[in-house]
C-alpha positions in Angstrom: 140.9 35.2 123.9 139.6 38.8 124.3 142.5 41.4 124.1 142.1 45.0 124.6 143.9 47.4 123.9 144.3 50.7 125.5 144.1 54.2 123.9 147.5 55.2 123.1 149.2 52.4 124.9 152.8 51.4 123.2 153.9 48.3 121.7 156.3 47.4 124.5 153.6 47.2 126.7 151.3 45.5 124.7 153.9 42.8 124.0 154.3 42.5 128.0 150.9 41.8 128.4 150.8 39.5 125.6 153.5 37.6 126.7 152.1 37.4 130.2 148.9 35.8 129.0 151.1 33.3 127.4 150.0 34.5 123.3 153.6 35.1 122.0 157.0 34.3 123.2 159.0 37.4 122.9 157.9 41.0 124.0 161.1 41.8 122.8 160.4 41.0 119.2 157.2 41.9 119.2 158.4 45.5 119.7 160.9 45.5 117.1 157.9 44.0 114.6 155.8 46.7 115.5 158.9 49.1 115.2 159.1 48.7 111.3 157.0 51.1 109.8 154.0 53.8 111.0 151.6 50.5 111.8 151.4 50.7 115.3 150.9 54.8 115.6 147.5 53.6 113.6 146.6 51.0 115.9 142.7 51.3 116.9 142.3 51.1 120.8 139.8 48.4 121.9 139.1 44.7 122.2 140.2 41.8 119.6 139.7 38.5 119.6 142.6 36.8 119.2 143.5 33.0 119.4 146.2 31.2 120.6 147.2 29.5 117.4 148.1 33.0 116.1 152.2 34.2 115.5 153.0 37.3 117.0 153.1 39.0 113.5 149.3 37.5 112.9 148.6 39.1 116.0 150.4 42.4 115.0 148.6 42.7 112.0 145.2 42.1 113.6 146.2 45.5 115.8 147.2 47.5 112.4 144.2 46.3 111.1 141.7 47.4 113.7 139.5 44.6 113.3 138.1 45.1 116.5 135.2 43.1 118.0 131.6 44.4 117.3 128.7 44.4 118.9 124.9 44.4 117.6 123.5 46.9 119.7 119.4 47.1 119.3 117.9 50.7 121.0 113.9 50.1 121.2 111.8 52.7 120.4 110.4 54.8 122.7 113.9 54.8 125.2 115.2 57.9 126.5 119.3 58.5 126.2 119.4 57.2 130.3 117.5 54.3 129.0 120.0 54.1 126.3 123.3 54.2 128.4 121.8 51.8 130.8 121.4 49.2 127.9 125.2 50.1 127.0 125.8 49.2 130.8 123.7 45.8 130.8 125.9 44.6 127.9 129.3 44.9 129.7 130.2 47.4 127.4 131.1 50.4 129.8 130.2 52.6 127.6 127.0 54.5 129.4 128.7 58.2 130.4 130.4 58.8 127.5 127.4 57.9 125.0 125.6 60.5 127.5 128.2 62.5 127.3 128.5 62.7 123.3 124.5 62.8 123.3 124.2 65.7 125.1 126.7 67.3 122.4 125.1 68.0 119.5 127.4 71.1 118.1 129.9 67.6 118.1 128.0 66.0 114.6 127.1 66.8 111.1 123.8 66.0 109.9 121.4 66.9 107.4 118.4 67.5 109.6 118.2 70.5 111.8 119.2 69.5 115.6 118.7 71.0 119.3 121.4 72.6 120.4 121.3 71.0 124.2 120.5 67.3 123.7 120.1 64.8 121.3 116.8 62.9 122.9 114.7 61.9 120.4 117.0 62.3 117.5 118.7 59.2 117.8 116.8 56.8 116.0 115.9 53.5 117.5 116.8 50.7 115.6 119.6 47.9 115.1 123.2 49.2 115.0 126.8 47.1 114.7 129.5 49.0 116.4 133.3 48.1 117.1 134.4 47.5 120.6 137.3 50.9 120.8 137.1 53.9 122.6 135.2 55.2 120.3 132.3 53.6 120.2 130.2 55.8 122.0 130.4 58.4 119.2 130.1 56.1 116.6 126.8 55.0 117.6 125.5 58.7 118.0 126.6 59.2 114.6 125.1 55.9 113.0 122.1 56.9 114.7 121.7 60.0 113.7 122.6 58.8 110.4 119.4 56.8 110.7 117.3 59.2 111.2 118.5 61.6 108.4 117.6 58.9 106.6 114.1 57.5 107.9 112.8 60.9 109.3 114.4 64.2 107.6 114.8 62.7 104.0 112.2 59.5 104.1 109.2 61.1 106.3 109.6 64.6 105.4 111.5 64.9 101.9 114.3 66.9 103.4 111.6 69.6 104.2 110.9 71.5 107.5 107.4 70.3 108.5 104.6 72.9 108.8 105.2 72.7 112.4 109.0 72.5 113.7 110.5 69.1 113.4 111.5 69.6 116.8 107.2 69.7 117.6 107.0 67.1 116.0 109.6 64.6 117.0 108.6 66.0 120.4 105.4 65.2 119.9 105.8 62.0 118.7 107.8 60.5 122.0 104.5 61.4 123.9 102.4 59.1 121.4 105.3 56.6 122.2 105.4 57.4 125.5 101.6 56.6 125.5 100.6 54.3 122.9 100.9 50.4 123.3 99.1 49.3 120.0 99.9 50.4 116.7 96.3 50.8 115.3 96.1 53.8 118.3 98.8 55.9 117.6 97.1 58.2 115.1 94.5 57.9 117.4 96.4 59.1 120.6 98.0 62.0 118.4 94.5 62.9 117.3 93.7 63.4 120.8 96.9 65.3 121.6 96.7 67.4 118.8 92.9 68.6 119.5 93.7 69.8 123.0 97.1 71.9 121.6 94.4 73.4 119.7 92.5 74.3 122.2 94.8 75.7 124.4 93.8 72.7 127.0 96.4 70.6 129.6 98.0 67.9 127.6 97.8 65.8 131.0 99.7 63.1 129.8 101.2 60.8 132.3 104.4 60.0 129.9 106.0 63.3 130.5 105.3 62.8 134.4 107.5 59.7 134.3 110.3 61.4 132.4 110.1 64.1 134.8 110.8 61.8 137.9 114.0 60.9 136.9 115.8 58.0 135.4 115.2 54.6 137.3 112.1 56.4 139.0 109.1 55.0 136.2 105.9 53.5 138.3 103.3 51.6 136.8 101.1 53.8 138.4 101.6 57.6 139.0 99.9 58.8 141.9 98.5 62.5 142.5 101.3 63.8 144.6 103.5 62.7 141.2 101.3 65.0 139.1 102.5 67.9 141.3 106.0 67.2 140.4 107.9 70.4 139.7 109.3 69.9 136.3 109.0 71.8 132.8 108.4 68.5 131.7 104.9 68.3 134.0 102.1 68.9 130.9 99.6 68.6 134.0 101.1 72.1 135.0 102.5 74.1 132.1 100.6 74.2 128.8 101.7 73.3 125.7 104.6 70.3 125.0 107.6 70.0 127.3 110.8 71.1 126.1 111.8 68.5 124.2 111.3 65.1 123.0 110.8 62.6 126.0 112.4 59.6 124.3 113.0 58.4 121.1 110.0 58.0 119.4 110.2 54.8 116.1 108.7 55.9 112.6 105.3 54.6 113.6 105.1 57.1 116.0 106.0 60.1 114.0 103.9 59.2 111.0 100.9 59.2 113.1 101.7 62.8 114.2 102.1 63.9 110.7 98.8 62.2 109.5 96.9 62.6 113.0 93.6 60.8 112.7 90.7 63.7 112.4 88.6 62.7 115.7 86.3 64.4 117.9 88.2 63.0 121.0 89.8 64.8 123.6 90.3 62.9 126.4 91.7 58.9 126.5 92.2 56.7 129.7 94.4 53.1 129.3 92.3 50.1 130.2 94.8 47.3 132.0 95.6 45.2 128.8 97.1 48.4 127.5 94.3 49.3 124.9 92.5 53.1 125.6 88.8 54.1 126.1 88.7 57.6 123.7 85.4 60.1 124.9 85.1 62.9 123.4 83.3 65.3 126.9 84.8 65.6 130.4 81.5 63.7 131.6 82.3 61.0 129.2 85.9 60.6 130.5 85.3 60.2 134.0 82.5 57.4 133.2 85.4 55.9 131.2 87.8 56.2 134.2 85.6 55.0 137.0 85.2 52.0 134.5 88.4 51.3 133.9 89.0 51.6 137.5 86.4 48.6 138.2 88.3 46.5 135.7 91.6 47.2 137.4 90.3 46.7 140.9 88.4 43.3 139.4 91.8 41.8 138.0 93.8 42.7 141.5 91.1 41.0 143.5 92.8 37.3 144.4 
């Protein structure tokens, strides 16, 4: 059975509550076991799986070991921290305010790479992390995954160097090519493209940061024009330049195409439905390019 527990909670209790679910036969002498010694002022708060064939002093020993139950935890790339805590959520874990909470404190951890100062999105790396079921859970996954990308991004990608650009450009960057990109092969492309119109001091346009700016739970699979009006410093169809920050966190693909960008005339792209994009390199091109991605879209709605 699944036992938890609670932060802080003493052994007379715990007893109690074992004996109530019928896993040892004296409270009584489960407190005096857990008496002897410093054992139970180490106990780790959170869930253990215990079974019923277990003595009391198996059980004890299970608590003053904290083996605690883990769970495999995978973040996709290209989710934002909301995302993040709403996956937390999904998994029964309960775990979705406080890994906000711990996210949004970066003064909190150690790390090698240099970090915002307001929030962590975009420097938690996306990947596959195992992580006990205790109270402290939350804070343990923001330090494995900024563990990970220490490792992947500030030592692997960039030799522990700053990048010609800040990382923080960069990694910002890079969640608007994830934010963007659906294939691989178009990443260096899309960063190209991004890249080129930085340079020229032009509207980034790009539609990610409008769905970041409409909150969590708001994405559409279509923005409409009133959305592009949205008042947000996020909006890169009304202020110049990249948003603020990072809009998610962007995987390794992602930021290698932004420090390779592919050297292209483009400066303009438009998605076609299967997820692919049309690149044009003039505003006349691009707007043939829309209105023929727009036939294709009407084409596969019409029953």
């Amino acid at each position: 059975m699944r036992f938890t527990v609670g932060s802080g909670e003493p052994a007379r209790e715990a007893g109690r509550r074992l004996r109530a679910a019928g896993m040892i036969r004296s409270a009584f002498a489960f407190r005096v076991a857990a008496a002897w010694g410093d054992g139970w002022r180490q106990v780790r708060a959170g869930d253990y799986a215990l079974r019923r064939s277990m003595s009391a002093l198996e059980i004890l020993r299970t608590f003053e070991r904290g083996r605690v139950i883990e769970e495999w935890i995978t973040v996709p790339e290209g989710f934002a921290l909301w995302q993040v805590a709403g996956l937390l959520e999904a998994k029964g874990l309960g775990w979705g305010e406080d890994f906000l909470g711990a996210a949004r404190s970066p003064g909190e951890f150690a790390t090698d790479s240099p970090l915002p100062t307001d929030s962590l999105e975009g420097y938690l790396f996306p990947d596959t992390y195992k992580v006990g079921r205790d109270a402290k859970a939350p804070r343990t996954l923001v330090r494995m995954m900024l563990a990970r990308f220490d490792e992947v991004v500030w030592r692997g990608l960039l030799g522990g160097q700053a990048p010609g650009s800040s990382l923080h450009d960069v990694i910002t960057l890079a969640s608007l090519v994830e934010g963007e990109a659906r294939l691989d092969a178009e990443r260096a492309l899309i960063a190209g493209v991004l890249s080129n119109r930085l340079k020229r001091g032009m509207m980034l346009q790009c539609d990610a940061t409008v769905q970041y700016a409409l909150g969590p739970g708001n994405h559409k699979e279509r923005l409409t024009y009133a959305d592009l009006t949205i008042a947000s410093p996020y909006n890169t169809y009304l202020h110049p330049g990249l948003p603020p920050g990072p809009i998610n966190s962007p995987g390794r693909t992602s930021i290698e195409a932004v420090l390779h960008p592919a050297d292209v005339p483009y400066l303009f792209y438009v998605a076609r439905p299967d997820g692919s994009h049309v690149f044009s390199r003039t505003a006349a091109e691009h707007e043939r390019a829309v209105a023929r991605v727009r036939a294709q879209r009407r084409a596969q709605e019409t029953p």
